[in-house]
Structure formats: structure tokens, C-alpha cells
C-alpha positions in Angstrom: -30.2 5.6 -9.5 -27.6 3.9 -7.7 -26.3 3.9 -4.5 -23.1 2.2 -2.5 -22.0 1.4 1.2 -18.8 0.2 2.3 -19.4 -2.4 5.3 -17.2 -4.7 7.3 -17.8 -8.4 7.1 -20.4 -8.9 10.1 -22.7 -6.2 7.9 -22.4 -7.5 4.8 -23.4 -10.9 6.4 -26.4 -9.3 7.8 -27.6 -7.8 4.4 -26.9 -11.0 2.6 -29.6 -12.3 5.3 -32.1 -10.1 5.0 -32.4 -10.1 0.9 -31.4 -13.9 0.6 -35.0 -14.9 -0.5 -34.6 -12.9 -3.3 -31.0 -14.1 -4.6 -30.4 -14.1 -8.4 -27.8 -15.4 -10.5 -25.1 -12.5 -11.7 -22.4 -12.8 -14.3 -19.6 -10.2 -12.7 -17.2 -12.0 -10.7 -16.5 -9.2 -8.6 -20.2 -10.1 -6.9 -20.4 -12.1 -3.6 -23.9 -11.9 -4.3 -27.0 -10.6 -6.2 -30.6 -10.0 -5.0 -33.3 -8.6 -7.4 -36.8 -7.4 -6.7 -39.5 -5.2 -8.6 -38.1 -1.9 -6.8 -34.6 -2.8 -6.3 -31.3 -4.8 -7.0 -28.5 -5.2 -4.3 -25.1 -6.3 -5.6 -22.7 -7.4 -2.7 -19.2 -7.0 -4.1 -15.9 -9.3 -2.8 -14.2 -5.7 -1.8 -17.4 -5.0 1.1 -19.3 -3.0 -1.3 -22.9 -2.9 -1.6 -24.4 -1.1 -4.7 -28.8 -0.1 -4.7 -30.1 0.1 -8.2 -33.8 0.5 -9.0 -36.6 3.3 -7.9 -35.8 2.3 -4.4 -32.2 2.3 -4.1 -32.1 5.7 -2.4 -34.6 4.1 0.4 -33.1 1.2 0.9 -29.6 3.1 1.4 -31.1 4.8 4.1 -33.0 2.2 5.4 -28.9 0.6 6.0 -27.5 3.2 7.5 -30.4 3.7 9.9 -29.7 0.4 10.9 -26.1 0.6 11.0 -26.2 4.0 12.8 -28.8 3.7 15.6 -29.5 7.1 17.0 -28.6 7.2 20.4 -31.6 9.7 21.2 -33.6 8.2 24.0 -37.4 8.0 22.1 -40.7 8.0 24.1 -41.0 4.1 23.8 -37.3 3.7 25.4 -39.0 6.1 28.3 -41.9 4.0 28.7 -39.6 0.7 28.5 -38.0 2.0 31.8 -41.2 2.4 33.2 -42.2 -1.3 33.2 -40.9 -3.2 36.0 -39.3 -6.3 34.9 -41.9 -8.7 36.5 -45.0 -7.0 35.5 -46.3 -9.8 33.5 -49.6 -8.0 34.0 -49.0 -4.5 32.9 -52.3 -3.3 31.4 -51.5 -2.3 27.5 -52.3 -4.2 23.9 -49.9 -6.9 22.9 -49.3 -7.5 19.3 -48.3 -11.1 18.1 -48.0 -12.9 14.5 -49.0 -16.8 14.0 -48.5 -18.9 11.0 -44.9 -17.2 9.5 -43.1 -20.5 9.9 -45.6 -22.8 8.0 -46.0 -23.5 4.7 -49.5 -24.2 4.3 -51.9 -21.9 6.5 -52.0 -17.9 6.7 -50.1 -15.8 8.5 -52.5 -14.2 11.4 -51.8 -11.2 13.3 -53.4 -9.9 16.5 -53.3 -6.8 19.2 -54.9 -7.6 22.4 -55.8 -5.1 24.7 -55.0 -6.4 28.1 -57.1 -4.5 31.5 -56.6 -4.9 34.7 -60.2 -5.7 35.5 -59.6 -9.1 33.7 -56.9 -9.8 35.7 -58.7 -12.6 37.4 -60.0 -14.2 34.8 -56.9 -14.1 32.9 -55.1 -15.7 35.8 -57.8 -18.5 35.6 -56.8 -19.7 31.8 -53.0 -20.7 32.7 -51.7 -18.3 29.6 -48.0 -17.9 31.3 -46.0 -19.0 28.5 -48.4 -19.1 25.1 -45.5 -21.3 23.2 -45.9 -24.2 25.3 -49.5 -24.6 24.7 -50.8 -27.3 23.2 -53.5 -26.5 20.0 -55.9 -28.7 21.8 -55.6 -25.8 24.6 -55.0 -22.8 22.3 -58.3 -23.5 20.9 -60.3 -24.0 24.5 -58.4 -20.9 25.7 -58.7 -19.0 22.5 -62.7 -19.4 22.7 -63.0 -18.1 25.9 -60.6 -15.0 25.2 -61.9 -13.7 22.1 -65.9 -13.3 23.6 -63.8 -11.5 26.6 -61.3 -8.7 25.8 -61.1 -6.2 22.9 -58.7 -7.4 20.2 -58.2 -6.2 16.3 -57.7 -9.4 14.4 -55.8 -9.9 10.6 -55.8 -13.1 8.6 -53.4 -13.0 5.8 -54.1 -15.5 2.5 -52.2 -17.5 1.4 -53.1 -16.2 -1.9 -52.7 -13.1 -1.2 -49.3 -13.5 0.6 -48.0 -15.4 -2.9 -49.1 -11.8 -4.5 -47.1 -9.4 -2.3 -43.9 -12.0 -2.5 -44.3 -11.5 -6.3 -43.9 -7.9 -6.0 -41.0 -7.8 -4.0 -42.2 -7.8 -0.3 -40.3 -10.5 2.3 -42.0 -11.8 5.2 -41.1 -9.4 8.0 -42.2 -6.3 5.8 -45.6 -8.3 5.2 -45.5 -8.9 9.0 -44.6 -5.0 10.0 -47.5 -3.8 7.7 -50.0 -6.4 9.3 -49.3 -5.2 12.7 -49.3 -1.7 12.3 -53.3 -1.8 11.0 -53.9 -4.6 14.1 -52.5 -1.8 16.4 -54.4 0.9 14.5 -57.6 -1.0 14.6 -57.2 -2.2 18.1 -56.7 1.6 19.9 -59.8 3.0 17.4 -61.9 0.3 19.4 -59.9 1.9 22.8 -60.6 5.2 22.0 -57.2 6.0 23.8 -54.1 5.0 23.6 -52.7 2.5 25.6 -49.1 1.0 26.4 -47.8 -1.0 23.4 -45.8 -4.0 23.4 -44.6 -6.1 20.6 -43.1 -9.2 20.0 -40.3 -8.3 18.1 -39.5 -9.9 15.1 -37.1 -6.5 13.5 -34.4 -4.4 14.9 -37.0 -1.2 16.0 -35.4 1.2 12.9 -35.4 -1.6 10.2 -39.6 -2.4 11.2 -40.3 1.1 10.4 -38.3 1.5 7.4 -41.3 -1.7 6.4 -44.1 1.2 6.8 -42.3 4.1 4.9 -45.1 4.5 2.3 -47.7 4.0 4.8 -50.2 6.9 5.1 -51.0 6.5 9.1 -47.6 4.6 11.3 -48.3 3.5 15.1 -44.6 4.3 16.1 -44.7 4.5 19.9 -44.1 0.6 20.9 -42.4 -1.1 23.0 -40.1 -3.8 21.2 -39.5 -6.7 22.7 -37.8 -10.7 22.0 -40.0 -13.4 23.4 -42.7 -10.7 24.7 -45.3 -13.7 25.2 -43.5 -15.3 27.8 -42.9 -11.4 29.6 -46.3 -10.0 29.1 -49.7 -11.5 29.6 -51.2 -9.1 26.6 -48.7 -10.5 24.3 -49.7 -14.3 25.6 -53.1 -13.4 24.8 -52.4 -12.2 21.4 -49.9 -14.8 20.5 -53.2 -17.7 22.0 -55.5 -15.5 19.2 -53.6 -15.5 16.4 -53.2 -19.2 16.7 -56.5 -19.8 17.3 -57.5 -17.8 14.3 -55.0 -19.9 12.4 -56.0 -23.2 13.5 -59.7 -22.8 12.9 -58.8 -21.5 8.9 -56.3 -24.2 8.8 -59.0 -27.1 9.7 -61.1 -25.2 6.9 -58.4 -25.6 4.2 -57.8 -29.1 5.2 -61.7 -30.0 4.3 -61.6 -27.6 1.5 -58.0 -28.9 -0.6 -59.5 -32.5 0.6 -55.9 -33.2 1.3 -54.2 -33.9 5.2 -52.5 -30.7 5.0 -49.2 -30.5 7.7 -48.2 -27.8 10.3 -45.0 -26.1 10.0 -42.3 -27.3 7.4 -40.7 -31.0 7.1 -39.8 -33.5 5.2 -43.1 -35.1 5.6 -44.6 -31.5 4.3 -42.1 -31.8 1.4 -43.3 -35.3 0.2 -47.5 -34.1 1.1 -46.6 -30.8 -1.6 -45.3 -33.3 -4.0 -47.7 -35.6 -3.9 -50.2 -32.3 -4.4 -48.2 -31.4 -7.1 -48.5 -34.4 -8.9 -52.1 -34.5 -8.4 -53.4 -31.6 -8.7 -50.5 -29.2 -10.5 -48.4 -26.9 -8.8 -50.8 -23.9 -9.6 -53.1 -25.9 -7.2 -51.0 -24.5 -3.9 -51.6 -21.2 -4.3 -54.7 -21.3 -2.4 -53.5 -22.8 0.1 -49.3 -22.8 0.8 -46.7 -19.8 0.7 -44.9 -20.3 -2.6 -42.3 -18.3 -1.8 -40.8 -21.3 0.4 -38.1 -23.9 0.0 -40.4 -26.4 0.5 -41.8 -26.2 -2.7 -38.4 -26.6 -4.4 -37.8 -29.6 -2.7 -41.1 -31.3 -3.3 -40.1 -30.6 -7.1 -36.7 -32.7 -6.3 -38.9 -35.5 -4.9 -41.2 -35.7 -8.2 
């Protein structure tokens, strides 16, 4: 079925975005641009048109003028959002943070932390204030002590498995959205009630649950928030977790690929994948990089 939406230019720039990992070549002159996946096409025409075509076109229109239409009805988590005080770093609630999104070779690791008052010395103690500008030499001394501590719901993400779900059509943030909705769903099981949730947020609130539409069970009263680590100490704690959890897999890959495998993406991770390439053939990677990734176009240019 198809499906079209007429948008000014600042929307059509931010649908380009979102589908840009998925751009394809197409041979009508009329399209600004063309992005095709296993449930959908989009076709972005020079006269601000955007046509859906596929099984999910009818979604994915909806999912657009959601986002495009925010409902100005105040929801339960905009009531408990007014309830925090801007300084209450140490609100008692689980925090829900994502590691590994911006590297090409390690997993992507989710974790929900439940953060409680009666830790709020020891918590204090381990210096978490800002989780970004921690050093993995810390993470990993901090990240010991937390994990035999508080009650968390931890989700490590293959890299194999990641190259599957990119092959069928899902992008990182709807990987992400899925990986902390069963975190947040494991986590308050371990509560038995429901605490406050904060997220780091990664998704306008709308688009992240338009990510879990075919999800049987959906955590939807959160608390979305940019930069929540440096705001919230259960967020810190989550964000320290996650990294932990990467790091210690990441040392593992490194002594299983017998290769010096890089943090984050570079020029010097570019050259490393083509070298890998060369050595071991591209098929090798899976295992242990997202393929999905420029980075493994460019190590190609290199060889």
C-alpha cells in the first residue's frame, strides 16, 4: 500500500536523517531521495512529498505524523517530570543507559539500575557525578563494586546478532528502544514495584514508542531525558554498568580475534578493519564489528 505526506523543508531534512542508513539508488528524477528496507521504501520527492510503500507504510505514516503532531495532553510521565526537583541528583528510581552504539567493534550493552536511598552513602563514596568523564581504568573499579551492590537488569547485544537485525531492516535507535524496554521490564520484575523511571534519551518520547509497536508487553511511563547521567545518579550508575559490561566482553574479543581491536571509530579503526580484511576476509568481522557501519566501506577504499 502506499502512503504520502507533504512536509516543509526542516521535516523532510529530519526524515532523510532518520532513514539515511538505508539510502538506495532510484532512477525517477523527481526523488531527493530513496531509502529501502525489508518492510518499507520511503521516496522523498523535490516537491516535499514523501511516499511509504511496503507492508509497513501505513505504520510508518503514523509513526510521522505522531512525531510531527505531538499531542499536547499532559501524560503521567510529564506529571512525574514536574515532580522532580531540578537538583535531585539522588532521586530514588531505575536509570536506563546504552554503551557501545558509537563503536564499531564491541556490543552494544544496555542497563536499568535501580537506585535507593539506603545506598545513598555508598554511592556518594564512588565519585559517579558525571559517568562520561570517567576514565575505563575507573569504570571498571567502580563498575565492580556497583554490580555486587544494587539491583540492575543487564543486556549485552552481539555483534552478530546486531549484523542480523540491521539486515532485516532495523536501525540503531529501534535496536536500542527494544533493548531498553526488556532492561526496564526485567529490572522492576526483580523490584516487585514500580519505581520512578528515567531514561537517557536517545528519541523524541513518540518516535521511541513507535520502536516497540509490535511488542507484546511496553514500559511506557518514563521519564525522558538528554544527558540524564550527568542529572541523575541512577542513570550514572547505569551508564558506569553498561560500560563495564562492554569493556570486560571487549577485552574478551580482543584475546579471542587475536587482533588489537580499537574503541570507537577512526581512521586508525579504518586501517585495523582493513588489515583484518585482508587477513582474515571480510566475513571474519561479523563476530566481532557492526557491519552496518561506514567504517567498513572505508577500510575497503584503503585495500
Amino acid at each position: 500500500m502506499n502512503a504520502v505526506l507533504n512536509l516543509d523543508k526542516n521535516q523532510i531534512q529530519r526524515v532523510i536523517k532518520f532513514y539515511q542508513d538505508y539510502q538506495a539508488v532510484s532512477n525517477n528524477e523527481t526523488v531527493l531521495f530513496f531509502a529501502k528496507t525489508e518492510f518499507v521504501s520511503v521516496s522523498v520527492y523535490k516537491s516535499n512529498k514523501v511516499m511509504f510503500q511496503g507492508l509497513d507504510a501505513q505504520e510508518e505514516y503514523n509513526m510521522w505524523t505522531t512525531i510531527f503532531n505531538i499531542s499536547k495532553e499532559e501524560t503521567t510521565s510529564t506529571k512525574k517530570v514536574k515532580s522532580i526537583k531540578s537538583n535531585d541528583y539522588y532521586v530514588q528510581a531505575i536509570g536506563s543507559d546504552e554503551v557501545g552504539t558509537g563503536d564499531f567493534f564491541g556490543p552494544i550493552t544496555v542497563c536499568a539500575v535501580y537506585f535507593e536511598t539506603r545506598h545513598l552513602d555508598f554511592i556518594k563514596s564512588l565519585g559517579i557525578d558525571d559517568s562520561k568523564k570517567l576514565t575505563d581504568e575507573k569504570i571498571l573499579r567502580i563498575g565492580e563494586q556497583l554490580k555486587d551492590k544494587v539491583l540492575f537488569s543487564l543486556l549485552t547485544l552481539p555483534n552478530n546478532k546486531f549484523n542480523a537485525l540491521t539486515k532485516k531492516g532495523y536501525n540503531m535507535n529501534k535496536i536500542k528502544a527494544y533493548l531498553h524496554n526488556q532492561a526496564i521490564l526485567h529490572l522492576i520484575e526483580k523490584c516487585q514495584h514500580t519505581p520512578l523511571v528515567i531514561m537517557d534519551q536517545f528519541a523524541e518520547k513518540d518516535l521511541y514508542f513507535s520502536y516497540l509497536k509490535t511488542e507484546k508487553k511496553v514500559f511506557k511511563d518514563i521519564i525522558f531525558e538528554t544527558k540524564a547521567e550527568s542529572a541523575y545518579a541512577c542513570v550514572a550508575m547505569a551508564s558506569i554498568i553498561a560500560r563495564y559490561a562492554f569493556l570486560k566482553h571487549f577485552e574478551q574479543m580482543v584475546k579471542e580475534s587475536g587482533y588489537p581491536l580499537i574503541k570507537g571509530a577512526s581512521n586508525k579503526v579504518d586501517a585495523l578493519t582493513a588489515l583484518i580484511i585482508k587477513e582474515k576476509g571480510e566475513s571474519f568481522l561479523d563476530k566481532y564489528a557492526k557491519m552496518n557501519f561506514k567504517t567498513l566501506e572505508k577500510a575497503k577504499e584503503l585495500l
